[in-house]
N, C-alpha and C positions, 0 to 999 in steps of 0.2 A: 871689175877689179878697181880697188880704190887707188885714187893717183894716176892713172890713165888717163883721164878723160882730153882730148883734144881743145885746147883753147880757139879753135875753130868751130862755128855757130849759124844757124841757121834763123831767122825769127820768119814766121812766117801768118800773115793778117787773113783771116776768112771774112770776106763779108759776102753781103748778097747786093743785088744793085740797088736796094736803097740806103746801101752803107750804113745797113744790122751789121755789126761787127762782134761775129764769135767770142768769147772769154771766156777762159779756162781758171779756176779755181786751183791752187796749190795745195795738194793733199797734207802736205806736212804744216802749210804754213798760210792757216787759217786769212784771211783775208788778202792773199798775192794773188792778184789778178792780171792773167796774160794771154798774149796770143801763141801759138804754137812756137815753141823754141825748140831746140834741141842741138848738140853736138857733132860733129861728122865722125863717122866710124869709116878704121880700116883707108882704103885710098876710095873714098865714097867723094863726089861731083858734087859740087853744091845743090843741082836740082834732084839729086837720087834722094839726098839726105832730107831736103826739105817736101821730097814725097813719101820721105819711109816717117819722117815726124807726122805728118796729117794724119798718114794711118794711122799708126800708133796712138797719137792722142785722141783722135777723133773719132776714127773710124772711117773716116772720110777717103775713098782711093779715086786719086785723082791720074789723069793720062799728064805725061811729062809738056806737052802744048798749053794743059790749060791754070798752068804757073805763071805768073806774070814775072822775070826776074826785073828785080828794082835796079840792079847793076851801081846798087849800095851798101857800102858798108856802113857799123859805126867799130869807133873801139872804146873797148871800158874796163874798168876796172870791175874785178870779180868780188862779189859780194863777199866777206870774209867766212863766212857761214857754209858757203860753198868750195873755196879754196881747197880743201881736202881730196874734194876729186880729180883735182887735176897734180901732173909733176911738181916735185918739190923746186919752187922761187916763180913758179906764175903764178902772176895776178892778174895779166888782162886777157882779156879773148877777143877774138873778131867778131863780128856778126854781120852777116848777108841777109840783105831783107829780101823779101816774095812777097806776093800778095797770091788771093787764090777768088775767086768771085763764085758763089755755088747758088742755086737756084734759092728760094725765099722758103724756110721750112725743110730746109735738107735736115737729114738726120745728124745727130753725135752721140757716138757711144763714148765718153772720156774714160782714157786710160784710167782705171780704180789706183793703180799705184802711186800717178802722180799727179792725177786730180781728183777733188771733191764733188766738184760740183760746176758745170758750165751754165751761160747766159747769153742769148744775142742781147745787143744794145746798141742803140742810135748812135755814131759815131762822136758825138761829143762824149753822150756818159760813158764809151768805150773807153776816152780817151783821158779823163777823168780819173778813171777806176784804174787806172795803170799802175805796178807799184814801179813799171822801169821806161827810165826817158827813153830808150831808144823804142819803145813799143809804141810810146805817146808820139813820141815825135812822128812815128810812118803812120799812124791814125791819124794825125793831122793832115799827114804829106798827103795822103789818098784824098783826104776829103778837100783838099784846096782848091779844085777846079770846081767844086758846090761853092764854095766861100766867092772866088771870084764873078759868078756867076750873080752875085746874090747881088 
């Protein structure tokens, strides 16, 4: 239903341990590159939501343990493009980040509806390829303990 949508948000970063970082393709919107997002529906838990999104985009079903919660937000402003879906006079949303760490070569089936086409990529060009800060910014935050290392 259009105008529903919960300004409450899940983003949620796939990678494998050498931080291939999953990206997802936006079916409407030729070159938006991201990691799993999605909305919470109904009275849905942040981690219910951020496993009913993997599946969905992915295909990916994950056990509620093997989420990492980031026990972060950001807030933002909604793209105006977007606006439509949510109650009339929002314009920002929350969003809760997760991470999800999957073996090297897991499969993805990407939702057809609301992607085109996914890609792993080394955590820099993940982060790079980003069209939204808060997605670049938790692809850096992950890969900071490589940086410090270095």
């Amino acid at each position: 239903m259009a105008g529903a949508k919960k300004p409450v948000s899940v983003l949620v970063v796939i990678h494998d341990p050498e931080l291939n970082i999953l990206m997802l393709e936006r079916a409407a919107h030729a070159g938006f590159w991201q990691s799993v997002t999605g909305s919470l529906e109904d009275d849905e838990s942040l981690g219910d939501a951020a496993r009913r999104e993997v599946a969905e985009e992915t295909g990916i079903v994950c056990a509620p343990d093997a989420l990492r919660d980031w026990r972060l937000s950001n807030r933002f402003e909604i793209y105006a493009l977007w606006r439509d879906r949510y109650p009339p006079g929002v314009t920002h949303n929350v969003e809760h980040v997760f991470s999800l760490c999957v073996p090297p070569g897991t499969a993805v089936t990407p939702a057809p509806g609301e992607h085109r086409a996914f890609r792993w990529l080394p955590w820099r060009a993940a982060a790079a390829a980003c069209f939204s800060w808060t997605n670049r910014d938790a692809i850096l935050m992950l890969a900071a303990p490589l940086e410090n290392r270095a």
